[in-house]
C-alpha positions in Angstrom: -8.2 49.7 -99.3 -11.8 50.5 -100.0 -12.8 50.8 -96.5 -11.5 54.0 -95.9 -12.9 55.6 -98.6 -16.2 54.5 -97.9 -15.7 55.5 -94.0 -14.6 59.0 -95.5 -18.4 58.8 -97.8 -20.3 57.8 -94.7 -18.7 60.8 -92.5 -19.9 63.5 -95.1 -23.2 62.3 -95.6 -23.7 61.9 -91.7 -22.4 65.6 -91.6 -24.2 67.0 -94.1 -27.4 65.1 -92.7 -26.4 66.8 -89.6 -26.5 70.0 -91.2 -30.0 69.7 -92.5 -31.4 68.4 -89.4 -29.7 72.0 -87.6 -31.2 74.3 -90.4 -34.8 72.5 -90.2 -34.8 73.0 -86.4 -33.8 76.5 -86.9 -36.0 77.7 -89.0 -39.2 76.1 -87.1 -37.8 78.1 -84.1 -37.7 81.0 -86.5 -41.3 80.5 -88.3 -43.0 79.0 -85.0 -41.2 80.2 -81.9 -42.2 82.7 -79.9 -39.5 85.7 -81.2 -41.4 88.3 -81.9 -39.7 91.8 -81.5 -41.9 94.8 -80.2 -41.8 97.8 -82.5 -43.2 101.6 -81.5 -45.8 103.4 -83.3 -46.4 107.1 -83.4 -49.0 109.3 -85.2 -49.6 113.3 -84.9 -53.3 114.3 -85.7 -52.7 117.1 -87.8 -50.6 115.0 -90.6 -51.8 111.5 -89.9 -48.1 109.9 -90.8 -47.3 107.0 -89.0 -43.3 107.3 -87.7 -42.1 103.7 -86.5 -39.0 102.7 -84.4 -36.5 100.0 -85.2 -37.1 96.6 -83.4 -37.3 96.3 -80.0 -36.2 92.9 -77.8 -39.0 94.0 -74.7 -42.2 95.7 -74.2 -40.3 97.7 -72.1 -37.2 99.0 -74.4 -40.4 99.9 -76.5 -42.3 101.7 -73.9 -38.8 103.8 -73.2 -38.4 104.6 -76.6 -42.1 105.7 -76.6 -41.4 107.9 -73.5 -38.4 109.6 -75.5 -40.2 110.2 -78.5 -43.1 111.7 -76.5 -40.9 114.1 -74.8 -39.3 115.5 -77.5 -42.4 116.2 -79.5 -43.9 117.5 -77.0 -41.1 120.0 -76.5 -40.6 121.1 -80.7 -44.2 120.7 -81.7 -47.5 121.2 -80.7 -50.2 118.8 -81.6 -52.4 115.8 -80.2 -50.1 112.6 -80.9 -51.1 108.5 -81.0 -48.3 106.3 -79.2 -48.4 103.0 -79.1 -46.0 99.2 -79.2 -46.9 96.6 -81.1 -45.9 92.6 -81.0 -45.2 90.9 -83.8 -46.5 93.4 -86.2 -47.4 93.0 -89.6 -46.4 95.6 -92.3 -49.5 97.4 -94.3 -49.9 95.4 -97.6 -51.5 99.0 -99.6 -50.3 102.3 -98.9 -52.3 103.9 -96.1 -52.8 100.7 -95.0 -53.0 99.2 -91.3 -49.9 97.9 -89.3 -51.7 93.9 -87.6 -50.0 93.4 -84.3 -50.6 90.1 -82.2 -50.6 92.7 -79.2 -50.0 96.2 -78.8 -50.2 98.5 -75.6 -49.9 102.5 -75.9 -47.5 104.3 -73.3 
C-alpha cells in the first residue's frame, strides 16, 4: 500500500523538476537570445526633447512608424528634426541622459 503513494511523490517532484528545467530555459532565451525589439527615436532642434515610440517587432515597423511621425510634423510644425531606430536600446540612467542601442539606423 505504500507503493502508490510514493509513485504519487515521485510524479510531483518529476513535474515540478520539469517545471524548473522550462522556466531556466526560458529565461536564458529571454536574458541571452536574440529578442531585441526596435524602438523609434525623434528629436526637434528647437526643444531638444527626445519623443520615443512603443516597441517595435522589425526594423521595418520602426522605419514606418518613423515615416508617419515625420510626415505629420512636417505638416503642424516647422523645425529641423532627428529620426532615428534603435535595437535593443538602453534607457538613460540620469535625466538628459543618452538612450545605448546595440544598433540604430535613421529613416
Amino acid at each position: 500500500m505504500e507503493e502508490p503513494e510514493q509513485s504519487a511523490n515521485n510524479s510531483s517532484t518529476g513535474l515540478f523538476g520539469l517545471l524548473v528545467i522550462g522556466l531556466l530555459i526560458w529565461g536564458g532565451v529571454k536574458v541571452f537570445g536574440n529578442s531585441g525589439k526596435w524602438l523609434g527615436f525623434y528629436e526637434m532642434s528647437t526643444d531638444r526633447r527626445i519623443y520615443t515610440s512603443r516597441e517595435f517587432d522589425t526594423d521595418a515597423q520602426c522605419g514606418e512608424w518613423l515615416r508617419q511621425q515625420r510626415a505629420e510634423e512636417a505638416v503642424t510644425k516647422a523645425g529641423k528634426y532627428n529620426f532615428e531606430c534603435g535595437f535593443k536600446c538602453k534607457l538613460p540612467t540620469t535625466l538628459g541622459g543618452v538612450w545605448v542601442c546595440d544598433k540604430t539606423f535613421d529613416s
